[in-house]
C-alpha positions in Angstrom: 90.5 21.8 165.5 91.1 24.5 162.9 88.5 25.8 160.8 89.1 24.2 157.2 88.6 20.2 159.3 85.3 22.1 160.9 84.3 22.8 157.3 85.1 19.6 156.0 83.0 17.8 158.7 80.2 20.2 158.5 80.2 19.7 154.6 80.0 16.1 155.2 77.3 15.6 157.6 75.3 18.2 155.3 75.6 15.6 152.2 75.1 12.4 154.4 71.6 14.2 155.9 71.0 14.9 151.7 71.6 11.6 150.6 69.4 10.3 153.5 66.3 12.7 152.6 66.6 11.6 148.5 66.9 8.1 149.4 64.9 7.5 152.4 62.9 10.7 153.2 60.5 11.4 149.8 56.8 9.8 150.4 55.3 8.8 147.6 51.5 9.4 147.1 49.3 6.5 147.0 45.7 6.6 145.4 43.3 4.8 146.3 40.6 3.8 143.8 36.7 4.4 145.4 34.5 5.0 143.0 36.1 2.5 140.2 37.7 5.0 137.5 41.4 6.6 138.3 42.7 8.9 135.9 47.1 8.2 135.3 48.9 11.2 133.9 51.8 10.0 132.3 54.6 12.6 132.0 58.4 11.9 133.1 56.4 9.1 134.8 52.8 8.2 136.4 51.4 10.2 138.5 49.8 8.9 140.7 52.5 6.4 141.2 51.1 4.1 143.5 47.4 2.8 143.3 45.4 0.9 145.8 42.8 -1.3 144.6 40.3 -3.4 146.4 40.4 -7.7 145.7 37.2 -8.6 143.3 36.4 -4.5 141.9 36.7 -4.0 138.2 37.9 -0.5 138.4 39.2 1.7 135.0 42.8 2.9 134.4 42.7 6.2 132.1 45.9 7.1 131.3 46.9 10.3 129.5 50.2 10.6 128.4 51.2 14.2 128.3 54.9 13.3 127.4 56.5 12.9 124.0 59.2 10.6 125.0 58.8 7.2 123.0 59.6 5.5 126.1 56.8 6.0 127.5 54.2 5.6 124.3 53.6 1.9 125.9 52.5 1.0 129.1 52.9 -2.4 130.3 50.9 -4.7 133.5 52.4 -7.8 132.9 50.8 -9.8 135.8 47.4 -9.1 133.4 49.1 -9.6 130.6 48.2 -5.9 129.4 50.3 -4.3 126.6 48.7 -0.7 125.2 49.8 2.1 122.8 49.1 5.7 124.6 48.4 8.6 121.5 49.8 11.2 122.5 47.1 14.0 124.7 44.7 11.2 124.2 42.9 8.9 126.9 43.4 5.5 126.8 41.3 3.1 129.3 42.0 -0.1 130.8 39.5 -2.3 132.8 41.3 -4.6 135.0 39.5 -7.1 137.8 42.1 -7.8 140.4 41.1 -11.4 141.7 44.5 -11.9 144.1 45.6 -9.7 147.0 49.1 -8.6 146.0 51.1 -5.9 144.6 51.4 -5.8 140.4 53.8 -3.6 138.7 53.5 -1.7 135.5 56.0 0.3 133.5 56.8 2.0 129.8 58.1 0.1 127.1 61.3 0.6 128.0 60.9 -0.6 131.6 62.7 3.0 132.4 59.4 4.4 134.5 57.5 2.0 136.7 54.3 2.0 138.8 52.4 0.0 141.6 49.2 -1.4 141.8 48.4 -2.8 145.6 45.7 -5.1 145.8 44.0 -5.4 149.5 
């Protein structure tokens, strides 16, 4: 085997265990909500990402946006049928009661930038 095949084959194996870490290997963060208020900074995205919400508990989503994109001046939970403008630096709270175990989605206006809420 002469050295440029050993290169190729080293170079390949290096991208394949790449493409497995961005695909596979990231853990995204999950909050859960205790004490009934969670704060969502929205920039390039919400963070957190994931929130994990107990069946029958109003709790209070604050989001922050943080990010001038227009894309994500709106932020949508369609299962609760929630549509809300988010000013710029400025809180903006929703109360939702989760009454079905389940997982509900929310995302910007564009549907570009998405979240999770898990109901237990």
């Amino acid at each position: 085997m002469d050295t440029n095949k050993l290169i190729v084959i080293i170079s390949g194996l290096g991208l394949i265990a790449l493409i497995y870490w961005f695909f596979f290997g990231k853990k995204r963060e999950v909050y859960e909500a205790t004490n009934g208020e969670i704060e969502i900074i929205v920039k390039g995205g919400y963070k957190p990402e994931i929130i994990k919400l107990k069946k029958g508990k109003e709790v209070k989503l604050t989001f922050v946006r943080r990010d001038p994109s227009d894309c994500l001046e709106e932020v949508i939970l369609p299962d609760f049928k929630i549509r809300k403008y988010l000013p710029l630096n400025e809180p903006v709270t929703i109360e939702i009661k989760p009454q079905e175990v389940g997982t509900y989605g929310l995302h910007c206006g564009m549907n570009m930038y998405h979240g999770r809420i898990i109901v237990s």
